[in-house]
C-alpha positions in Angstrom: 0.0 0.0 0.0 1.1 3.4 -0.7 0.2 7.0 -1.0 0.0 7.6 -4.4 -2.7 4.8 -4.7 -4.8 6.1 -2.1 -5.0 3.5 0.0 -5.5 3.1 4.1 -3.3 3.6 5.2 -1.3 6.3 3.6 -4.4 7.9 1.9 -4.0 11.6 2.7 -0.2 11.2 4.6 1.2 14.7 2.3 -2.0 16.3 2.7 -2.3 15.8 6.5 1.6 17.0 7.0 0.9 20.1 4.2 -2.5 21.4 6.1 -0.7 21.6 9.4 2.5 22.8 7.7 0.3 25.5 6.4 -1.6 26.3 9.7 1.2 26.9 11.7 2.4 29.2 9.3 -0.1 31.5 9.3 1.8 33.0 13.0 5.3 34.1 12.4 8.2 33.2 15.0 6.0 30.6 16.4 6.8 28.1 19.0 6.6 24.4 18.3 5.8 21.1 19.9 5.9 18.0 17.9 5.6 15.0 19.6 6.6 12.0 17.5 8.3 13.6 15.1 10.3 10.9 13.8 13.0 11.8 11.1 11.7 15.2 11.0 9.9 15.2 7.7 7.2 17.8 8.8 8.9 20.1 11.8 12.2 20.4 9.9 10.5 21.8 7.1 9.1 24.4 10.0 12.5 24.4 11.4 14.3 25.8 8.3 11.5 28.3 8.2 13.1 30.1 11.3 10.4 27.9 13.6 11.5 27.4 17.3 11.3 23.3 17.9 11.0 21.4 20.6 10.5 17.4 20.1 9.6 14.4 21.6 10.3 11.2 20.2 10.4 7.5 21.9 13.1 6.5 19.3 17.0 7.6 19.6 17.4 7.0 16.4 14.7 8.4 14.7 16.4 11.8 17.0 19.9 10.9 15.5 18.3 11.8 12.0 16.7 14.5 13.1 19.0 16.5 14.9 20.9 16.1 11.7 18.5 18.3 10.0 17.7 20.4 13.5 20.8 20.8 14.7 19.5 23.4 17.3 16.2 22.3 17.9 15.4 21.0 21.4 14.5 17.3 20.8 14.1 14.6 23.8 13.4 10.9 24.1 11.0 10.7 25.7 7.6 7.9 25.4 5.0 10.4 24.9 2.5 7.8 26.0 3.3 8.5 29.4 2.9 12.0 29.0 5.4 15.1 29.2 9.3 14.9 30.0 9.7 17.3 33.5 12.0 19.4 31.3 9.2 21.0 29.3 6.0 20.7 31.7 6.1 24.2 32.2 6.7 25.9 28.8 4.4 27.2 26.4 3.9 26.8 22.9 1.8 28.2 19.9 2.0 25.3 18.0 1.4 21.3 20.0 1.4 18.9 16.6 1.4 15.3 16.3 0.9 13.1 13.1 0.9 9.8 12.8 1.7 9.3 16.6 -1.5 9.5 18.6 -3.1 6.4 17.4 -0.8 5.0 20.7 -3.2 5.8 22.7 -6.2 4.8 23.5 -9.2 6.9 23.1 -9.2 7.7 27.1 -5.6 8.0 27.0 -5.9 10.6 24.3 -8.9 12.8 25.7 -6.2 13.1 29.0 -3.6 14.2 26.9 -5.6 16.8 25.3 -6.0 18.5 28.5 -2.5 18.4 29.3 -1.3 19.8 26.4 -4.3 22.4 26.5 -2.0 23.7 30.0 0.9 24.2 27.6 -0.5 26.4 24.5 -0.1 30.0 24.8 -3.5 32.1 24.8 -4.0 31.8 21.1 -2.5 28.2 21.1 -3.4 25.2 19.1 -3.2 21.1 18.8 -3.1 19.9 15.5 -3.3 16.2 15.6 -2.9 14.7 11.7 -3.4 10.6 11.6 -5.1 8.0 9.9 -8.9 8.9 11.6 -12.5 8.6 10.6 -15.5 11.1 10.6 -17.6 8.3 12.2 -17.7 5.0 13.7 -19.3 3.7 10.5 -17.0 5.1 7.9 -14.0 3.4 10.2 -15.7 0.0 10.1 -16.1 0.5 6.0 -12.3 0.9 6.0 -11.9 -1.9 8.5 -13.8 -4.4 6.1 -12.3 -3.3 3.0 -8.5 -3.3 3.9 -8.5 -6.0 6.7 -5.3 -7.5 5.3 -3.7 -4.7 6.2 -5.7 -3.1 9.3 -3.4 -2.9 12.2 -5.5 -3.9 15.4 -2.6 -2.3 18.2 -3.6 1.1 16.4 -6.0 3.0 17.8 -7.4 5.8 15.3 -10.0 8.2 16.6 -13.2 8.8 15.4 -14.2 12.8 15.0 -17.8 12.9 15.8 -16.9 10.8 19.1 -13.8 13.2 20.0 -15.8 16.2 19.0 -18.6 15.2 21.5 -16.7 14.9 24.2 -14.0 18.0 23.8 -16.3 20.3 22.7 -17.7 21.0 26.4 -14.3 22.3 26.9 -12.5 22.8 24.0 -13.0 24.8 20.5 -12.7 21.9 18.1 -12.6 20.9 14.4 -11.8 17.9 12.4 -10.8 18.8 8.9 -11.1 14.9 6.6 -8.5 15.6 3.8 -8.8 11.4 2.7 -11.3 8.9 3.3 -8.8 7.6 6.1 -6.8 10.3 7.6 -7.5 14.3 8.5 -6.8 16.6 11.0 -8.0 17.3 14.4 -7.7 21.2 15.6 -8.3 22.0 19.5 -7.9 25.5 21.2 -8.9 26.3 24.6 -12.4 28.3 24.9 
C-alpha cells in the first residue's frame, strides 16, 4: 500500500503534513511542539522556516536523524504515552502537533492528553493532531472491512464525531477529513 494509490493507510499522509504545515504558518516566530516527530519530515521543514522546535520522540534513532537536519532544535526521548518529560512541563507553545503518533493511545488516554497539552499552548495556542482517523464509527468499520489485510488492530485511530462530543464541552474543536482515512484534528482552549 502506498500514497500515491490512495489507500488506508497512507491515503492523505502529504496532505495531512501540508495542512498543518500550512496552519502553523499563518503566525510568524511561532513556537513548536511535535511529539513524535520521527526523522523530522514535517517540523524540519518548520524548522528551516526560522520555527523554534521542541520534540519528543520514543526512538534515539529516529532523534539521531533529526537533529541532523535540526541541529538546534530541542529534541528529547521521551515515550510520549506516558505524557510530558519534567524538562518542558512548564513551557508554552503556539504550535502542539502530532501526526501519525497519537493512534498510541487509547481513546481515554488521548482525551487526557488533550487536556495536558491544552495547559501548555499559549493564549491563542493550538493542537493539531494529523493521523489516519474517521468522521464516524461507521466510515472506520467500511475501512476496517475493505483493507483488513492490512488493518493494524494495536492502532488506535480516533473517530471525530466521538472526540468532537466529548471536547467540545471544553475545547473549540474541528476535524478537517483531507482522505477517506486520515484528516486533521484542531483543538484550542475556549
Amino acid at each position: 500500500m502506498s500514497e500515491e494509490s490512495n489507500e488506508y493507510p497512507f491515503a492523505g499522509y502529504k496532505d495531512v503534513l501540508n495542512y498543518i504545515y500550512k496552519q502553523v504558518r499563518e503566525t510568524n516566530n511561532a513556537s513548536i511542539l511535535d511529539i513524535g516527530f520521527g526523522t523530522g519530515i514535517l517540523t524540519s521543514r518548520l524548522y528551516n522556516d526560522g520555527y523554534h522546535i521542541t520534540g519528543i520522540d520514543f526512538s534515539s534513532k529516529m532523534i539521531d536523524i533529526a537533529r541532523q537536519k535540526m541541529p538546534h532544535a530541542t529534541l528529547i526521548n521521551w515515550d510520549f504515552t506516558k505524557g510530558i518529560p519534567d524538562e518542558i512541563k512548564n513551557h508554552k507553545f503556539d504550535y502542539i502537533i502530532s501526526t501519525y503518533a497519537i493512534h498510541h493511545l487509547t481513546d481515554k488516554e488521548k482525551i487526557n492528553f488533550v487536556n495536558l497539552l491544552s495547559c501548555m499552548l499559549t493564549e491563542k495556542g493550538m493542537i493539531l493532531f494529523g493521523d489516519v482517523s474517521f468522521e464516524s464509527r461507521g466510515a472506520l468499520e467500511e475501512c476496517k472491512v475493505k483493507y483488513n489485510k492490512y488493518w493494524d488492530d494495536e492502532e488506535i485511530y480516533f473517530i471525530a464525531e466521538e472526540m468532537l462530543e466529548i471536547l467540545e464541552n471544553q475545547y473549540l474543536c474541528v476535524y478537517t477529513k483531507l482522505s477517506h482515512c486520515a484528516g486533521v484534528l484542531t483543538i484550542r482552549n475556549k
